[in-house]
C-alpha positions, 0 to 999 in steps of 0.5 A: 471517614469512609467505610468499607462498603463505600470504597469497594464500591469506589473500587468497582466504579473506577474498575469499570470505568477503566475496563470501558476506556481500554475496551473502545481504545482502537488497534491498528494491525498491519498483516503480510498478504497471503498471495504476493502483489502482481501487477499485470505489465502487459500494456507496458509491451505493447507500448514498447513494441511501438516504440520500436518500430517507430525507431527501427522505421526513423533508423531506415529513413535516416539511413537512406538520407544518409548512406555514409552515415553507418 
């Protein structure tokens, strides 16, 4: 039969054992940013720049191949 001494010490083994698994267990936290996301889109105007100056110049030939065509 066990003795008093032995199960308090059983006690603070389990205790400590668990106490030591809970400490390593890893977390994972997902925060909001302080300052929003910006996303700079200056490259996407420039493109779209060209790409209408190369229609409004197609628009133009076609125009003069074409005058009836408007």
């Amino acid at each position: 039969m066990l003795n008093k001494d032995s199960k308090v010490l059983k006690a603070a083994i389990l205790f400590g054992a668990l106490f030591a698994i809970s400490a390593c267990t890893p977390t994972v936290k997902v925060a909001v940013p302080d300052k929003p996301i910006e996303i700079n889109l200056n490259i996407n105007m420039k493109i779209e720049h060209n790409l209408r100056v190369q229609m409004e110049k197609d628009l133009e030939q076609a125009a003069k191949a074409n005058p009836g065509i408007f």
